[in-house]
N, C-alpha and C positions, 0 to 999 in steps of 0.2 A: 565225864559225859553221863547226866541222867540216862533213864528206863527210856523215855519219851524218844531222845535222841538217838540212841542205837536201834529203836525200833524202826528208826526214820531207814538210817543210813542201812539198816538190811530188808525193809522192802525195797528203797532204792535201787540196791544190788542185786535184789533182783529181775531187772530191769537184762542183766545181762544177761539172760535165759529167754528174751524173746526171742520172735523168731524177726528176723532182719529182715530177711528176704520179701515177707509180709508187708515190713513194713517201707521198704526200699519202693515195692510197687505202689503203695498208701501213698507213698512222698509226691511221687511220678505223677500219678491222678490229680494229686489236691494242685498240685502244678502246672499242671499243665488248664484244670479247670481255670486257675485265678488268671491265667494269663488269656485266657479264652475271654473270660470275665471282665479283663479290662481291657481288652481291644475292642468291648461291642461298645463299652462304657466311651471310649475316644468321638466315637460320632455323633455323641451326646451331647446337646446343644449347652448345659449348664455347665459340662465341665468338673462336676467335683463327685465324680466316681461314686456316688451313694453307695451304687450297689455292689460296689470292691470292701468297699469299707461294711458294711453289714457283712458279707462272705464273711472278711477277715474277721471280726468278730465270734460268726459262727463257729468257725475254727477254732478260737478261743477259749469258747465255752467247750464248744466240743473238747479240745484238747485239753482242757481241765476235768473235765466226767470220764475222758479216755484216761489221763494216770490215776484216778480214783478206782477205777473198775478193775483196769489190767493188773491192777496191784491187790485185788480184793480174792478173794476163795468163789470161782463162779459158782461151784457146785450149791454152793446156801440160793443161788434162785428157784432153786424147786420148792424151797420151804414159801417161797413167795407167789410160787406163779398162779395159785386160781386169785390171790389178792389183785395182785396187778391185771391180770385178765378182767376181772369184776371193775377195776377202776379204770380201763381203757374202754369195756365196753359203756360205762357210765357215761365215759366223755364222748363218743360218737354217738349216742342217743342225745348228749348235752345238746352237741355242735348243731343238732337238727334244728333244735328251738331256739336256742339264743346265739347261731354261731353268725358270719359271714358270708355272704353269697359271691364269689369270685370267679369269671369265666362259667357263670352256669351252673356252680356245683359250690351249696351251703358243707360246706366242709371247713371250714376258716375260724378259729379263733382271733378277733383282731383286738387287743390292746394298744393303744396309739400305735408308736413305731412299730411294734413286735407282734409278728404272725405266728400261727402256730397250728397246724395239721395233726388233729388225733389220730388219724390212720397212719401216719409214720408209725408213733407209740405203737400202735397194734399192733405191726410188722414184729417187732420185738418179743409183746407178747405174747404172738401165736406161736413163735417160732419155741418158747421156753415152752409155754402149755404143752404144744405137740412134743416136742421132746420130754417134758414131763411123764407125758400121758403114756408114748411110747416105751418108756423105760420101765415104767411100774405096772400100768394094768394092761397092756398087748400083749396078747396069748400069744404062742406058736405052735400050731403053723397058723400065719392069718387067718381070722376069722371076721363071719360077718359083724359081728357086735363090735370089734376092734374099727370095723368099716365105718357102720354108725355114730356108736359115740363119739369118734375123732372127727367125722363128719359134723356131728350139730357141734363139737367145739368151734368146728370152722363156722361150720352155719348162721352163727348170732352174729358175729362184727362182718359176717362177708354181706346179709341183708340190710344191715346199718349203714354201709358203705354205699351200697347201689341204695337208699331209699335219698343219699347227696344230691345226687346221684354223682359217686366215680365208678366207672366201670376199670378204669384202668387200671388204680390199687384192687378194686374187686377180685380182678384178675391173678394179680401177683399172690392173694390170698387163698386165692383157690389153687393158685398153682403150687404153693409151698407148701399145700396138705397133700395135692396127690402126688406130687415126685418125695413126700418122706412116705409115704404109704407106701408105694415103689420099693423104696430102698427096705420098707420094713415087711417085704416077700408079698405083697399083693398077686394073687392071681390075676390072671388074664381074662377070667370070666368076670372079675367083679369091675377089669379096670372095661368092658365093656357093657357092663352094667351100668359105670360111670358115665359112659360116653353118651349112652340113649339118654339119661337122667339128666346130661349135661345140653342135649340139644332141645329137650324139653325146658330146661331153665331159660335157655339163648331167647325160645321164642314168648315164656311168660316176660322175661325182660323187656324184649322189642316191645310186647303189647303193653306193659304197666311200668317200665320204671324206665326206659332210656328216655332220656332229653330227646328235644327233636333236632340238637346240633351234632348227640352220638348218633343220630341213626344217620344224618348226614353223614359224617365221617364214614361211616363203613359204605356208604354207598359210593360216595367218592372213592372208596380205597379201591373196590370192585371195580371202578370207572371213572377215574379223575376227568373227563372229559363232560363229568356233568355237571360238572361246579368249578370251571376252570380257575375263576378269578375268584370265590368263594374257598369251599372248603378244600379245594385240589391243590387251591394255589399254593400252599406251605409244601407241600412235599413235591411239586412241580419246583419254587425256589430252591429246599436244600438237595433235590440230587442235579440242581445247575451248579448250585456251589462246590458241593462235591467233585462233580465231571470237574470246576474249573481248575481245582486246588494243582494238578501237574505233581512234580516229584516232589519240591521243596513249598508248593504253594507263592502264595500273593507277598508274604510274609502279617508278621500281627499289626493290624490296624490298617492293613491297604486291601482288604477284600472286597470286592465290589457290593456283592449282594447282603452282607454283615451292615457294613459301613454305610449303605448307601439305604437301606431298610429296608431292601427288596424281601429281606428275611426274617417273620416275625418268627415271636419269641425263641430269640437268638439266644438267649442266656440259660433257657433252660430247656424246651422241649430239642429245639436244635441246635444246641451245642457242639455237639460232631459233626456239623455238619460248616459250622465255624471255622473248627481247629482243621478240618479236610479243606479246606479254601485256603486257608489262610499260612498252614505247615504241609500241607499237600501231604504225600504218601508217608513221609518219612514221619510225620507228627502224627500220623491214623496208625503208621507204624508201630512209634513209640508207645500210643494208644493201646494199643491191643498187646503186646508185650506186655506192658506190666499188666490188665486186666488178666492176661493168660496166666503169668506168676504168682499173681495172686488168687485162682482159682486151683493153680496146682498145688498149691501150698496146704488150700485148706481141703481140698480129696489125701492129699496124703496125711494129715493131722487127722480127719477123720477116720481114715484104715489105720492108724494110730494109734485111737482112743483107749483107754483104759476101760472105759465101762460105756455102756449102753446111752448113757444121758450126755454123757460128753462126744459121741459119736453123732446124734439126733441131732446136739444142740449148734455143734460144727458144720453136720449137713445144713439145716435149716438155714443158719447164717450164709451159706452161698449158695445156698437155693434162692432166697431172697434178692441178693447181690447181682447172682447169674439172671433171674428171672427180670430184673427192672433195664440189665446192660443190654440182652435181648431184644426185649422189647423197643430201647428208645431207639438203639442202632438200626432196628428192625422199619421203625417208623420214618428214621430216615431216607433211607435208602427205599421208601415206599414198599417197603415187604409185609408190615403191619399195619393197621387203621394208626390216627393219631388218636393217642390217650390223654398224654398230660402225663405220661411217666419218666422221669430225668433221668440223667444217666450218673449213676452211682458216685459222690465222690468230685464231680464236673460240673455238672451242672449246678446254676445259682439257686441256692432256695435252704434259708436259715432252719428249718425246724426239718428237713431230711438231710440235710449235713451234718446235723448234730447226732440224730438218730444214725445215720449209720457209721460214725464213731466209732456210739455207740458199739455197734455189731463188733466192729475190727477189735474195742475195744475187749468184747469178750473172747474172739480170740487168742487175743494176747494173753488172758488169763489163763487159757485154756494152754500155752505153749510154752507160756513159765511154769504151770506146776505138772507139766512133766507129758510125756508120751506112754501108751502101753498096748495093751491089747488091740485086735483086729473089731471089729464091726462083727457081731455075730450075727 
């Protein structure tokens, strides 16, 4: 057996130092997504599951960048991260000028078949920059300059993002700066500093950058009763779906409001709202179980970590994960405006299934090469 070969066969083996449990809830999601996937696909007048078959695909891809990564030494992405930060901001400046215009928001690369969302990517690289940034130049105890700097990292792809205009990734990126801020001892005076700064931003938004279909949505959310059959009427269909799902649901493919169309975009904003019609309690159930596993898995990897950057880089990742699952459930169950954010892993959509793989993927590298120290 060549060099080549045994190098094969013990990264291989290392395969047997994941963590399972991680990926046991990984399986659950992607599963319970495809099957979500192909029950909306059923009332589809053509018949030939396009959009199972790109899923599966994405999976594919994904799952080939997933044993690439989880087998590679995470710690070398700090030697990478302002590179890739520079070339994700690159592409969300691209996507302004030459991208796609889809539901309202130029955020779209389209190559014939094949789409492709830079603000996924970004998700990735903010999350390595801020754990970058945090592990090398954050002073303790927090300071204001730690506040700043880490702020304008967020600041350039979060104004790229609203200039699509998305507010709903916007969101998720703001939120993955202040809860690692959080964790990395932010006082109270600055997260209320935050907060005035943050309702000052809410209202330059309203005036210059929200669509006039986000300002709808929040006005609906405030009062679905003023856009009944407009913008109210999505989150008026998925919590009838939800109410109708019972213990076991309709079963897959016999949902009324899925199957019959009562329910747009069934595939990806409401998803859950699907699998809650159609597997009832026991499939929202299973739902939330493994999402819950999978977030305990990575708070405890993170009190774990050996060093500071694999701590940062751990949180971030289900900062991200936690912040979009949040949200979409949120949106369903009308607790939040609708954004256009999927649900993690479930929901249909090639170029953030692939990205958060990704995530899991680093993970997995982070729990084969070992456990150590607490979070200082």
């Amino acid at each position: 057996m060549n060099l080549r070969s045994l190098t094969m066969v013990r990264r291989i083996g290392q395969l047997r130092s994941a963590d399972w449990l991680f990926l046991l809830a990984l399986f659950a999601l992607l599963a319970l997504g495809l099957s979500a996937i192909y029950s909306v696909e059923l009332s589809q007048a053509s018949g030939s599951f396009l959009n199972v078959k790109k899923q599966l695909i994405a999976m594919a891809v994904g799952g080939a960048a997933f044993l690439v990564i989880a087998l590679s030494n995470y710690k070398s992405l700090q030697n990478y991260s302002l590179a890739f930060y520079v070339l994700c901001n690159g592409l969300l400046a691209a996507v302004l000028v030459f991208g796609n215009t889809i539901r309202g928001s130029t955020g779209w690369f389209v190559l014939g078949p094949v789409s492709f969302q830079p603000v996924e990517l970004m998700k990735v690289s903010l999350v390595i920059a801020l754990a970058t940034y945090f592990s090398r130049k954050a002073v303790r105890p927090f300071s204001l300059r730690s506040l700043y700097q880490s702020g304008l990292i967020t600041a350039v792809p979060v104004v790229l993002v609203l200039m699509q205009p998305d507010f709903g990734s916007a969101s998720v990126l703001m939120g993955l700066w202040i809860m690692v801020m959080m964790f990395a001892g932010m006082p109270w005076r600055y997260i209320a500093l935050m907060g005035t700064v943050g309702v000052g931003a809410f209202y330059l938004s309203w005036q210059y950058f929200f669509a006039a279909y986000q300002k709808a949505r929040i006005l609906t959310f405030l009062d679905p009763s003023l856009d009944p059959l407009g913008q109210g009427y999505n989150v008026t269909q998925a919590i009838i779906a939800i109410g109708s799902g019972g213990w076991f649901g309709s079963g897959l493919g016999f949902g009324t409001q899925s199957q019959l169309k009562f329910l747009p975009e069934s595939q990806t904003d409401f998803i859950f709202a699907v699998i809650a019609e159609e597997l009832g309690f026991f499939g929202v159930s299973l739902l939330m179980v493994a999402f819950a596993l999978l977030f305990v898995r990575l708070w405890q990897m993170a009190r774990r970590a050996s060093d500071d950057f694999t701590a940062y880089l751990v949180l971030g990742v289900g900062i991200v994960i936690f912040l979009q699952f949040l949200v979409n459930v949120g949106m369903n169950l009308g607790l939040f405006p609708v954004t256009g954010i999927g649900l993690p892993y479930v929901s249909y959509g090639g170029s953030s299934l692939v990205v958060m793989l990704v995530l899991a993927a680093v993970i997995q590298s982070v729990a084969i090469r070992g456990r150590g120290s607490h979070l200082r």
